[in-house]
N, C-alpha and C positions, 0 to 999 in steps of 0.2 A: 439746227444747222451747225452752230457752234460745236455742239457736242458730238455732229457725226465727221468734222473736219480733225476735233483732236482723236478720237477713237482712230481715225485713217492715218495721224501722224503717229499716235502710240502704236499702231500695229507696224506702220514705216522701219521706225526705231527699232522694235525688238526683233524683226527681222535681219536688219544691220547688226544687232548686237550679233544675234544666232550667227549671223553668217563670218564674222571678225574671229568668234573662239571657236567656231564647229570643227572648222579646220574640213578635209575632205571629206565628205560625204559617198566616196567610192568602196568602202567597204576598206581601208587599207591597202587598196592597191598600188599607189605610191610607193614605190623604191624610196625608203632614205637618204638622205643626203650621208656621202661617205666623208668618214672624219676630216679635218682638217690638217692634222699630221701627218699623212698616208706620203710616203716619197723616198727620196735616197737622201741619207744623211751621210755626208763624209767625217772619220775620224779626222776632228783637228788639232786636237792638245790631249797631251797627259800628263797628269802630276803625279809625283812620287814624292811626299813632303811636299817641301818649300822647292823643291824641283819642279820646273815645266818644260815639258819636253814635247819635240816633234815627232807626227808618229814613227819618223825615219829613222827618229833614236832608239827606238825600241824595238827594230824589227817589223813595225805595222803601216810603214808605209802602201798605202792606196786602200787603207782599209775601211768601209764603209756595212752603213745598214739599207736593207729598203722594206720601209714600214709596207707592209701590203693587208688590202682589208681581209677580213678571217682572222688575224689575230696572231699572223705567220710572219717572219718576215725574215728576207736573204741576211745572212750574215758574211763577210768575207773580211778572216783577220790579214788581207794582205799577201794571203798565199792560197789559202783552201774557202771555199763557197759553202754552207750548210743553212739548212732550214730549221729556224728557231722557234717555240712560241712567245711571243710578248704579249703585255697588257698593259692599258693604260685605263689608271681610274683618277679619273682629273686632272691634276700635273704628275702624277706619281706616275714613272715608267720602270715594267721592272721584262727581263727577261731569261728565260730558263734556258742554260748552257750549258752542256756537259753533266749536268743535274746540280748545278748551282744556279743561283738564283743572285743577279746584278740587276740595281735597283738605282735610280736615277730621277730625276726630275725631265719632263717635258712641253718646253712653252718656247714660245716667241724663235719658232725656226729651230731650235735647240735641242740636243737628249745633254743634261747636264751632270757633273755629280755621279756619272754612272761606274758603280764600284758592286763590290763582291763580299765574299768572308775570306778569312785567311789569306794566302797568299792574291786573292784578288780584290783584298779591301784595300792594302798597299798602293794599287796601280788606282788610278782615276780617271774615268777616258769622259771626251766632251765630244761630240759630235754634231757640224752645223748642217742644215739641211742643204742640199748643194744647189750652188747658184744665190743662196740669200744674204741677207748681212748679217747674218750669225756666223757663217760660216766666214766671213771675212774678218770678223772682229776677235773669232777662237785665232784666226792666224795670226794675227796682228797682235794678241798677248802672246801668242810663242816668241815673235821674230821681240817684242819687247822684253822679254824677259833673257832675252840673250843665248850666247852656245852656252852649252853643257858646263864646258871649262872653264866660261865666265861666272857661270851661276857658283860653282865647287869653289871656284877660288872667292869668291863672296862670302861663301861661310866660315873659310878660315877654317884653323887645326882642330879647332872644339867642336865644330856644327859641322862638318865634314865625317868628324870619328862619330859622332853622335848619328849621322846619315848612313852611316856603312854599319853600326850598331843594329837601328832599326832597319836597312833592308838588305844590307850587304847580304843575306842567305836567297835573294831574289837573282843575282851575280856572280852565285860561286861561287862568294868569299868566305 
């Protein structure tokens, strides 16, 4: 009797096991859970050097992305709307624009880090997912780091000439 009570818990058990890793048993019918990232992120901040700027200083005021599943997502610098491809492989976000390739970090509400080659490794753009406290905290380092003219006159005649050196050809100058 002993033996036919554990034979009925041991078949109990591995049944629970099987059924804990089996996961669905519908042949793959389950739709995916869609990413976690997937939404409209707003341009909050862009650096240029030791510069942080709002995207109103640059021209890209209201400009945002919106991560959409497929692997597309709306781009709008602010003026013009375009359909881009992105991808993301763990934090790494990069995206293909104009046939370059901006490359970024994304986690915690954030597209971080997100820069280019040549003339678009200069600019550094941050985008918080809207509505989150990423996207309050990217604002909250602009409005901390001060206007434009507070930031220039902080570097003084050395690191100012030194700033117009490294990007003054982004300017006109």
């Amino acid at each position: 009797m002993k033996k036919r009570i554990l034979a009925v818990l041991v078949a109990g058990l591995m049944a629970l096991a099987l059924t804990a890793c089996g996961g669905s048993s519908g042949g793959g019918s389950e739709e995916a859970a869609a990413p976690d990232y997937l939404g409209t992120y707003n341009l909050c901040k862009i650096t240029m050097g030791s510069l942080v700027m709002a995207p109103d200083d640059y021209d890209y005021g209201g400009a945002y992305m919106e991560l959409k599943e497929g692997d597309t997502l709306t781009f709008n610098d602010g003026t013009e709307t375009e359909e881009e491809p992105y991808t993301v492989d763990g934090t790494t976000f990069s995206l293909e624009e104009n046939g370059s390739t901006l490359k970024g970090t994304i986690e915690n509400d954030c597209i971080a880090d997100l820069g280019g080659e040549g003339d678009a490794e200069a600019m550094v753009m941050y985008f918080g997912l809207a509505g989150s406290e990423a996207e309050t905290k990217l604002k909250d380092e602009v409005t901390q780091a001060g206007t434009l003219d507070e930031q220039m006159e902080a570097m003084g005649t050395d690191g100012l000439m030194q700033f117009m050196e490294d990007y003054g050809y982004l300017f006109g100058q």
